[in-house]
Backbone as CSV, one residue per row, in Angstrom:
resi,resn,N_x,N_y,N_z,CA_x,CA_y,CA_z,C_x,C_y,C_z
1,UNK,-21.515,-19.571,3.880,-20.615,-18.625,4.496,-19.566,-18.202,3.469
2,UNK,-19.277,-16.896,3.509,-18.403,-16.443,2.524,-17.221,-16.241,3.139
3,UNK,-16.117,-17.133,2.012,-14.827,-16.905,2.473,-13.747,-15.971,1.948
4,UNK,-13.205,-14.935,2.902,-12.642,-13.345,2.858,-11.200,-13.610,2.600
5,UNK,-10.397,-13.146,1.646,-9.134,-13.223,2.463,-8.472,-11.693,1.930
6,UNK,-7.444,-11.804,2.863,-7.245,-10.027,3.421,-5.840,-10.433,2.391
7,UNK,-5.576,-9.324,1.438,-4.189,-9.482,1.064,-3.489,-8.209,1.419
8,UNK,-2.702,-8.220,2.594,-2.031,-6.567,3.423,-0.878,-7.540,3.683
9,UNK,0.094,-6.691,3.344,1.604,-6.289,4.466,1.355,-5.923,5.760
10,UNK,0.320,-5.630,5.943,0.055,-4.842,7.089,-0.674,-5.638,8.296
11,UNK,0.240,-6.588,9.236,-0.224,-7.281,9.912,-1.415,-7.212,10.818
12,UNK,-1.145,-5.844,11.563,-2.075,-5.368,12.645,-3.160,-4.952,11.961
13,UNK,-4.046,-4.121,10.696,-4.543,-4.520,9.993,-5.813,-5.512,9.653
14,UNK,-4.963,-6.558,9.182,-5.655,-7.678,8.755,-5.642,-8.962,10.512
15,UNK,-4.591,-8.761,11.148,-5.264,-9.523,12.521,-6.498,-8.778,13.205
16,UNK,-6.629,-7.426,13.100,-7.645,-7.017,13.966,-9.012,-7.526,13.296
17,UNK,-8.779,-7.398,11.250,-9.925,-7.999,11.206,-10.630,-8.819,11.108
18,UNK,-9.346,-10.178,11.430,-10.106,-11.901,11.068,-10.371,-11.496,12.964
19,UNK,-9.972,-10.851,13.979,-10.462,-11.206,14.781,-11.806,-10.349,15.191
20,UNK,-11.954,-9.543,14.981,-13.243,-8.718,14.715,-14.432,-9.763,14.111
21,UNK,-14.060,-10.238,13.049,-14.988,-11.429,12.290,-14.790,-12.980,13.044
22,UNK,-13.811,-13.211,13.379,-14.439,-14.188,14.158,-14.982,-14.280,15.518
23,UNK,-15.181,-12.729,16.069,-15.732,-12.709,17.462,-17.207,-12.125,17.086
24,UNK,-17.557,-12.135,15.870,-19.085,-11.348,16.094,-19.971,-12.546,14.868
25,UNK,-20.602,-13.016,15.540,-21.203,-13.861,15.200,-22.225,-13.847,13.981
26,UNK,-22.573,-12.349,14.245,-23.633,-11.652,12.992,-22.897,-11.853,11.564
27,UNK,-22.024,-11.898,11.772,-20.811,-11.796,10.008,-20.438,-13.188,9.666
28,UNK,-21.498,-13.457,8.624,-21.204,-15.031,8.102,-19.693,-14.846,7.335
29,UNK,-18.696,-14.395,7.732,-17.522,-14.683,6.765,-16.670,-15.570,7.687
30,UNK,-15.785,-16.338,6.710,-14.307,-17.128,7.781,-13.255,-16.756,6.787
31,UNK,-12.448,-15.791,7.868,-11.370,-14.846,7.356,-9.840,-15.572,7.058
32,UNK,-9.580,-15.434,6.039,-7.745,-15.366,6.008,-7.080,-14.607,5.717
33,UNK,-5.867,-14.105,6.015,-5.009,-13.459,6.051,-3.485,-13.915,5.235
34,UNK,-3.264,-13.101,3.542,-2.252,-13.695,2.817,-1.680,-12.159,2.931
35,UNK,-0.750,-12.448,3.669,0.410,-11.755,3.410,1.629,-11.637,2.471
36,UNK,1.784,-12.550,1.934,2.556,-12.165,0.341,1.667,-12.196,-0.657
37,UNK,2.328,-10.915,-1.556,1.568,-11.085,-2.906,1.863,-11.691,-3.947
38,UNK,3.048,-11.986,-3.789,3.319,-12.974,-4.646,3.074,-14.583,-4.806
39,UNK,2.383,-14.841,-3.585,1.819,-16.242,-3.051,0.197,-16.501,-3.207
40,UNK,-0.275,-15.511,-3.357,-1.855,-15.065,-3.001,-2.889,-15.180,-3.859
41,UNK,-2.664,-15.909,-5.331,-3.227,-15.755,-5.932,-3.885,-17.417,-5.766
42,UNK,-2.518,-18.239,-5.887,-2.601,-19.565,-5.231,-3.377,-19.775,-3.838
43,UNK,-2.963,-19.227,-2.988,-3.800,-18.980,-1.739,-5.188,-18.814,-1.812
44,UNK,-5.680,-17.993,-2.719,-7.091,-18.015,-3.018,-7.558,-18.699,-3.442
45,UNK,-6.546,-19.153,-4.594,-7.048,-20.975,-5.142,-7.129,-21.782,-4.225
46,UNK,-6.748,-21.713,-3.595,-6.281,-23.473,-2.676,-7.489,-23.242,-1.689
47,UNK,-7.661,-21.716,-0.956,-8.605,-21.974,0.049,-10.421,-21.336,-0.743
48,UNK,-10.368,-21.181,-2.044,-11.617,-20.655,-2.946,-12.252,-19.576,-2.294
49,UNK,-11.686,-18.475,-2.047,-12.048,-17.056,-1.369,-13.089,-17.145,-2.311
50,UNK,-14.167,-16.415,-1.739,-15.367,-15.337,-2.235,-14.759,-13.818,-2.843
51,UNK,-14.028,-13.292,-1.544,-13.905,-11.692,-1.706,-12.534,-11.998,-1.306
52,UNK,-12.003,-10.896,-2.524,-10.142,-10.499,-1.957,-9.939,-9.189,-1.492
53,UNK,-9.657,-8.940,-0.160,-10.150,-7.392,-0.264,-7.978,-7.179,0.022
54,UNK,-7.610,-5.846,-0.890,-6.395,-6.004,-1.156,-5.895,-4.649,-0.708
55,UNK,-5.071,-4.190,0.232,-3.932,-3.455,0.390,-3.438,-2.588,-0.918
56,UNK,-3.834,-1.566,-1.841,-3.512,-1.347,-2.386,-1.281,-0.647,-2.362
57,UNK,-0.439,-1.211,-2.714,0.984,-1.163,-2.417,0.518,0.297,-3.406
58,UNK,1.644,1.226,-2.424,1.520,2.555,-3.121,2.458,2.432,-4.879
59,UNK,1.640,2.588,-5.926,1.608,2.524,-7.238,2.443,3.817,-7.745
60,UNK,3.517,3.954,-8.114,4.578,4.823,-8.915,3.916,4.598,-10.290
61,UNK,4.299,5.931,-11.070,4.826,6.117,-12.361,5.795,5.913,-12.849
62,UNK,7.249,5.552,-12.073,8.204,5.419,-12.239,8.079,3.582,-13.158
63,UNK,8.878,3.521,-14.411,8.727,1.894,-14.294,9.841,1.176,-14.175
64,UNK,10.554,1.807,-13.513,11.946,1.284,-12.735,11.735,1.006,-11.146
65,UNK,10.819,1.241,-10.724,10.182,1.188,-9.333,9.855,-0.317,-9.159
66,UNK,9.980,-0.975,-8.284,10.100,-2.550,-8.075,8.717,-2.888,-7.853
67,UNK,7.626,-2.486,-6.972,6.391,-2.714,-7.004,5.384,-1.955,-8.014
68,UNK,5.860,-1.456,-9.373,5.168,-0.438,-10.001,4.039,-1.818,-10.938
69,UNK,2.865,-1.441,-10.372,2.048,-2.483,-10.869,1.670,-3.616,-10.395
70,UNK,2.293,-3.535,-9.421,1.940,-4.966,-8.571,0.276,-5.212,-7.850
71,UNK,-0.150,-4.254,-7.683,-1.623,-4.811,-7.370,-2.381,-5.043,-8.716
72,UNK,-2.127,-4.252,-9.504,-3.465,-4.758,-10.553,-2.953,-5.507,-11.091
73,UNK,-1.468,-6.193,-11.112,-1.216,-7.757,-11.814,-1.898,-8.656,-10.945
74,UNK,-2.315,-8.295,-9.662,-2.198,-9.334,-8.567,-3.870,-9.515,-8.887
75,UNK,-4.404,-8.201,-9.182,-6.045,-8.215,-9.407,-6.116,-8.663,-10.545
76,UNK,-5.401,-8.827,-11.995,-5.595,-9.458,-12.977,-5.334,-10.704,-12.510
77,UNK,-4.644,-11.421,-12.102,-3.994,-12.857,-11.859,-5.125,-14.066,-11.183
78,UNK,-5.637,-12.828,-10.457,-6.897,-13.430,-9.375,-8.447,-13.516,-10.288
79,UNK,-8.358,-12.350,-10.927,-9.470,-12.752,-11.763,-9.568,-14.462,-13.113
80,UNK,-8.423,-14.022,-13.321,-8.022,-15.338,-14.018,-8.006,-16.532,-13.831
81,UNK,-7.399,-16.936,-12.382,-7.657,-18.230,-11.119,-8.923,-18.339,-10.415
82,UNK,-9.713,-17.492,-10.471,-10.792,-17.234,-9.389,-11.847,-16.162,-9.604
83,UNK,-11.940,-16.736,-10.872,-13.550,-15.493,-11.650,-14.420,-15.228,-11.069
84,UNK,-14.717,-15.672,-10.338,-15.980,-15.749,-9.296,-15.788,-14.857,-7.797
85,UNK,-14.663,-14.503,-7.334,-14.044,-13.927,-6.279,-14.528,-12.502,-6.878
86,UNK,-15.152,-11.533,-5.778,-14.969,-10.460,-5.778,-13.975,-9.840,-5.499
87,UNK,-13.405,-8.296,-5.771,-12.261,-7.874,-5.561,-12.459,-6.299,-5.188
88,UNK,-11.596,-6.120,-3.374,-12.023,-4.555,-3.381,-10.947,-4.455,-2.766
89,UNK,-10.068,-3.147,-3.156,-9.295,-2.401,-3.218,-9.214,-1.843,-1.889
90,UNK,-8.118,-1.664,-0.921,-8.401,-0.774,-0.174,-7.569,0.343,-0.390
91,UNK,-7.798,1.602,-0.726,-6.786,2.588,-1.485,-6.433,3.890,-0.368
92,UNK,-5.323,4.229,0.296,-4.956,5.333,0.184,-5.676,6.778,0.470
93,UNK,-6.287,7.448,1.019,-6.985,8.659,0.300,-6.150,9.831,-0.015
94,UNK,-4.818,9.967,0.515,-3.859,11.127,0.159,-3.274,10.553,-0.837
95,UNK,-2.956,9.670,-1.545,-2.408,9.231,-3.262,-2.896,9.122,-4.177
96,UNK,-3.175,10.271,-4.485,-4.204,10.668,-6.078,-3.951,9.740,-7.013
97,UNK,-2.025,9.135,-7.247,-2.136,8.337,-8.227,-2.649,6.835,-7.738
98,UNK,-2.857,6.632,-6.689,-3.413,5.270,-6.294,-4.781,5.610,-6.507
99,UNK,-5.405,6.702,-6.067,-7.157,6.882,-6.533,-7.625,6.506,-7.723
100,UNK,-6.241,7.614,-8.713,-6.877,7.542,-10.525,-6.693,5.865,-11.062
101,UNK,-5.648,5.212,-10.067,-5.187,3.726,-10.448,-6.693,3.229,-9.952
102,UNK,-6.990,3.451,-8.958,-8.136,2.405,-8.700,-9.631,2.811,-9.391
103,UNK,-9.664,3.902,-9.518,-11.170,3.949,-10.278,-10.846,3.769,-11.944
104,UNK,-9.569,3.443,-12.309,-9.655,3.244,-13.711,-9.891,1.377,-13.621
105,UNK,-9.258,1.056,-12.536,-9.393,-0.613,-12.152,-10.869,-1.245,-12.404
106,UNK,-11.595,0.148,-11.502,-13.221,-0.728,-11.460,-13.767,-0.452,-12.910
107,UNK,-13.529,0.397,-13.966,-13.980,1.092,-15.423,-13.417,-0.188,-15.740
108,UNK,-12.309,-0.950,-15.577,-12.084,-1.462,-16.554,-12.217,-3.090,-16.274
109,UNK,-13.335,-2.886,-15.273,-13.606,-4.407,-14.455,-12.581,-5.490,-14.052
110,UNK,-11.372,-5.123,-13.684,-10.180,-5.207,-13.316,-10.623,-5.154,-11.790
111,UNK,-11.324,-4.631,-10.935,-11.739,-5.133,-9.805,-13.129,-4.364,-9.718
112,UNK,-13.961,-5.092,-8.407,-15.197,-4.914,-8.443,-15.723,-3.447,-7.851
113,UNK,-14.843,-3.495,-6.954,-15.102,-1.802,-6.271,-13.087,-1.272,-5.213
114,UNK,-13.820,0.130,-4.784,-12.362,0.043,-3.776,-13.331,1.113,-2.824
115,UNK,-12.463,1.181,-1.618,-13.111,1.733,-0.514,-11.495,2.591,0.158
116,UNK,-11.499,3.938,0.308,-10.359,4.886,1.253,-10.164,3.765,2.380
117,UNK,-9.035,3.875,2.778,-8.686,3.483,4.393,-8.690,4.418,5.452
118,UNK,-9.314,5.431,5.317,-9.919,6.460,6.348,-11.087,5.828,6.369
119,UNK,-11.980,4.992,5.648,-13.423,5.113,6.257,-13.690,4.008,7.171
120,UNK,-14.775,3.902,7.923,-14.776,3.593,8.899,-15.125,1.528,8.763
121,UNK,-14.859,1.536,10.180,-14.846,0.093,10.077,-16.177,-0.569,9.555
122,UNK,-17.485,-0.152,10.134,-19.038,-0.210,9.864,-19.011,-0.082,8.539
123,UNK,-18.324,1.163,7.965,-18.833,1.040,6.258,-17.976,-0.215,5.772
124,UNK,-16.481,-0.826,5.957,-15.975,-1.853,5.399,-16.641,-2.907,5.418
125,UNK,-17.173,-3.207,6.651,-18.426,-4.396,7.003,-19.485,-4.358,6.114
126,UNK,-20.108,-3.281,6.125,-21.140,-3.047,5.151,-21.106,-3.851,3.099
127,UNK,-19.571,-2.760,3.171,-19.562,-3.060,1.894,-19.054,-4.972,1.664
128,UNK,-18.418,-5.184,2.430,-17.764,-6.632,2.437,-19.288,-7.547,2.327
129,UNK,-20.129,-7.332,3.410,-21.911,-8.066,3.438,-22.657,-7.828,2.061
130,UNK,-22.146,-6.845,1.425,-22.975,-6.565,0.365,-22.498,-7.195,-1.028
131,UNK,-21.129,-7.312,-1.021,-20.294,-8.221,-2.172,-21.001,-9.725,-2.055
């Protein structure tokens, strides 16, 4: 069984989907839910996630901006603790600079894939079964 963990701010989110996964029996995953990112890398250590699927925090150009960079340190950090963990992005589709951030992420194997948060729940399942 592969173990998921959701890294979102976004409570409602990530509860709908450890409970989605733990009510359907077809989905060999057992879900957690790390809500800080600054805790989460450890978190994955401690509980040996498979897949990190991550909240992309909207990414500035600005580098006076307090979260400017904070997911792909968080996706470098994790690769480093936990080589073996897949890593997918969930990005935005109206923030071009979060798009160009995330497809330069997967070029630069900095994470494994990313998926819009407009698409649908069936394709997230999909792609999560297929990691």
């Amino acid at each position: 069984m592969k173990r998921i963990g959701f890294i979102t701010k976004n409570k409602v989110l990530a509860q709908s989907l450890v409970f989605l996964i733990k009510n359907t029996p077809d989905i060999p995953m057992e879900p957690y839910v790390f809500h800080s990112y600054k805790q989460a890398v450890i978190d994955a250590e401690v509980f040996e996630i498979n897949i990190a699927v991550i909240e992309m925090i909207i990414e500035t150009n600005d580098e006076n901006h307090e979260e400017t960079g904070t997911t792909l340190s968080l996706c470098n950090d994790l690769r480093k603790t936990t080589p073996n963990c897949q890593i997918l992005l969930l990005v935005q589709q109206d923030n071009k600079d979060n798009q160009n951030t995330a497809m330069k992420a997967v070029n630069d194997k900095i994470v494994d894939d990313y998926i819009f948060t407009d698409t649908s729940l069936d394709y997230l399942l999909a792609k999560l079964l297929a990691l």
